[in-house]
N, C-alpha and C positions, 0 to 999 in steps of 0.2 A: 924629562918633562916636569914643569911643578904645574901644580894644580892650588888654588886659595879656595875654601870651602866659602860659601856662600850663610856668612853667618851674620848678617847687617843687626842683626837686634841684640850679640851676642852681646855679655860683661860678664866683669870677674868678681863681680862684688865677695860671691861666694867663697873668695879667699881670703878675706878677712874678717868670718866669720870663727867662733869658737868652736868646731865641731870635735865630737868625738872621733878615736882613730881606733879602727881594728885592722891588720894586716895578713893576711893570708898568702900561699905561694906565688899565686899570680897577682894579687890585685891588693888596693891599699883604697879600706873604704869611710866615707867620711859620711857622718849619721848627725843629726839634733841631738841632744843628750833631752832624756828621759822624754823621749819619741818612742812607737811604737816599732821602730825600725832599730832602736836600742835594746827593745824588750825581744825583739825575732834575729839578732846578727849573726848569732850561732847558728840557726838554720839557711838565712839566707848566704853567709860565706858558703858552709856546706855546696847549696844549690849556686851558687856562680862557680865553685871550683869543678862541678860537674858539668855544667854549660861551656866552659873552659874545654876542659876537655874533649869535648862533646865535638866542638869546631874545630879544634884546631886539627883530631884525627881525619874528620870529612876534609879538610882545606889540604891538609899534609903539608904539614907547615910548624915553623919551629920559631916560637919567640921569648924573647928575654927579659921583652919591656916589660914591669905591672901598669897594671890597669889603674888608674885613678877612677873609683867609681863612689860619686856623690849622691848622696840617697837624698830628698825629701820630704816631707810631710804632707805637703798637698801640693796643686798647680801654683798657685798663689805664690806658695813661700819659692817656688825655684825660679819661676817667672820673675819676681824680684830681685832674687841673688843672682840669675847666672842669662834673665832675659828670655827667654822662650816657655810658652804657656802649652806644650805639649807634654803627656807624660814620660817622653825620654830622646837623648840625644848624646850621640857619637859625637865628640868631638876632636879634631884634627888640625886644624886651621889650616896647615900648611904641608902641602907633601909635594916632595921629591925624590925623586930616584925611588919611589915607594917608599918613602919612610915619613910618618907626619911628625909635624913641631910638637903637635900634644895627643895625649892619648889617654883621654878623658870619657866617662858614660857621666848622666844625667842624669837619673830618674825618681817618678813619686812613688813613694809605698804608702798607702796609708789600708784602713779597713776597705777602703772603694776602688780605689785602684791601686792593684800589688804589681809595679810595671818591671818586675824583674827577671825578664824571659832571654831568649838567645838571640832578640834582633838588634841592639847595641852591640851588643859585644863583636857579634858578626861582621859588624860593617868596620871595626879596629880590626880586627884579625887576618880581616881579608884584605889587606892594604897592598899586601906584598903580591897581591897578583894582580894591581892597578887598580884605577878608579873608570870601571863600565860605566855605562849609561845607566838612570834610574832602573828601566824596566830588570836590567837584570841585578844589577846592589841590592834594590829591598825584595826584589824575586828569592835571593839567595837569603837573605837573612829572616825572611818569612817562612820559608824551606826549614832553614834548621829550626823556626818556632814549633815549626809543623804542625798547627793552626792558628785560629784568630778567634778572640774571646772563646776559646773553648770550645770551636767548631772546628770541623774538621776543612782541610782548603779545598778539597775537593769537592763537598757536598754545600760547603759555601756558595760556591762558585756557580754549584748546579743552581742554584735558591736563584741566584743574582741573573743567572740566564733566563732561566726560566720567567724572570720579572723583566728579562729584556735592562736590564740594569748594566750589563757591561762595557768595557769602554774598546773600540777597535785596538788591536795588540800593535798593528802599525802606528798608530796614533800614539801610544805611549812609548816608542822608541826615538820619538821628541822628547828633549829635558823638559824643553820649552811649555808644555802640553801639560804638564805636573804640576802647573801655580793654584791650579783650581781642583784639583781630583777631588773624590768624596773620599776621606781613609776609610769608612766602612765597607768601601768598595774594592778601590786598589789592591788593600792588603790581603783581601783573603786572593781578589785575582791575580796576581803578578806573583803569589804565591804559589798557587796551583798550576798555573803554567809553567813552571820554572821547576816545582816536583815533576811534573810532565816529562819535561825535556830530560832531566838528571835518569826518571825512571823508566822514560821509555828507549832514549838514548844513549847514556851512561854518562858519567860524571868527567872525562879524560873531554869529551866533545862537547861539552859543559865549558867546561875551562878554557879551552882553547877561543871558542869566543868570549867568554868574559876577558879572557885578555888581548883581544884583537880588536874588540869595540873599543870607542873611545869616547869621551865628553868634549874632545876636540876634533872629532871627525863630525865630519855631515854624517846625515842620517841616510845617505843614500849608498851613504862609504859602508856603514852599519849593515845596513841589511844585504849589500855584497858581501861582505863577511859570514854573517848569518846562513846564507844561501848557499855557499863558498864551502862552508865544512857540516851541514847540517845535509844539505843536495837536495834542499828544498826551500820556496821562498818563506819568507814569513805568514802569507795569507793560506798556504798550502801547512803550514806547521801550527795555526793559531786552529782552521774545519779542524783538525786532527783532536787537539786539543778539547774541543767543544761535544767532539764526536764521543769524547774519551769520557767525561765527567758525566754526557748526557746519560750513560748507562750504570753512573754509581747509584 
């Protein structure tokens, strides 16, 4: 199966820019010179060789490729270079047979936002076990963040309930459904749910649907699936879920 990532705003300018290079085991990282991401490289290599590792023993997974990982300075200057006003992104362009054409991260570091955590790199590592549907891709790479702005996903979650802020769990196993999310929302919930399932479930019955779902299956094929190896539907696994955080 190939898959084309959905990248319409992307460009390369960023490669012909002058950046600095430091290389590490896995990853080959490309900085501003005399940036604050020049003055931290030593500790942030450190901290991605441990994120590295971090994922790839939860995935159980063996790879060879380095990581191209482009640092920026602010939204601004990477929005410019590489098109995307977000502070980070996985990029792939093309995959088949589970393998993508590029295997690339994004991100800003500056004083305000330091975006150098385990949700990029998750969504590159985890290639070889297919491309799921949104609800469980950034489910999983929020998981191994294991929170959101330094909140816990769990007690996020309760916050977001509690305010009646949440989004139906069936509703977001629509790709289609994702163009509008709030991220202050989404990520701490698709994160929490998705520790839910791993920790209440185990990580074998985890897997087995992330790689059964598909971005080319209807959603109705999904949640057969879902229901198929979990032995329960999604509305009966989402109470569960609600039930679970309401008592953190």
């Amino acid at each position: 199966m190939k898959y084309i990532q959905n990248i319409s705003w992307y460009k390369s300018d960023y490669l012909n820019q002058s950046f600095n290079k430091e290389e590490s085991l896995h990853y080959v990282f490309y900085f501003p010179k005399g940036s604050l991401v020049e003055k931290d490289i030593k500790e942030i290599v450190r901290l991605k060789e441990k994120h590295y590792s971090k994922i790839i023993f939860f995935l159980e997974l063996e790879n060879s490729r380095k990581i191209d990982y482009y640092i920026y300075s602010s939204i601004k200057e990477k929005a410019l270079l590489m098109g995307d006003d977000s502070p980070g992104n996985a990029i792939w362009k093309e995959l088949e047979n589970n393998v993508p054409k590029k295997f690339e991260i994004h991100v800003v570091y500056s004083e305000k936002c330091k975006f150098v955590g385990e949700h990029e790199d998750t969504h590159l590592l985890s290639l070889p076990w297919g491309l799921s549907i949104y609800l469980f891709c950034e489910g999983l790479a929020q998981y191994m963040e294991d929170s959101f702005m330094n909140k816990d996903l769990h007690l996020a979650s309760k916050e977001l309930l509690n305010e009646n802020k949440l989004y139906p769990i069936q509703w977001l196993c629509d790709n289609n459904n994702w163009q509008n999310v709030e991220p202050t929302i989404i990520y701490p919930q698709v994160g929490s749910f998705i520790r839910f399932l791993i920790e209440q479930y185990g990580k074998d019955k985890f897997k087995e649907v992330y790689q059964n779902i598909s971005r080319n299956h209807d959603m109705f094929k999904n949640l057969f699936e879902i229901e198929r190896v979990y032995s329960k539907d999604i509305s009966q696994l989402e109470k569960e879920w609600k039930d679970f955080i309401e008592q953190q």
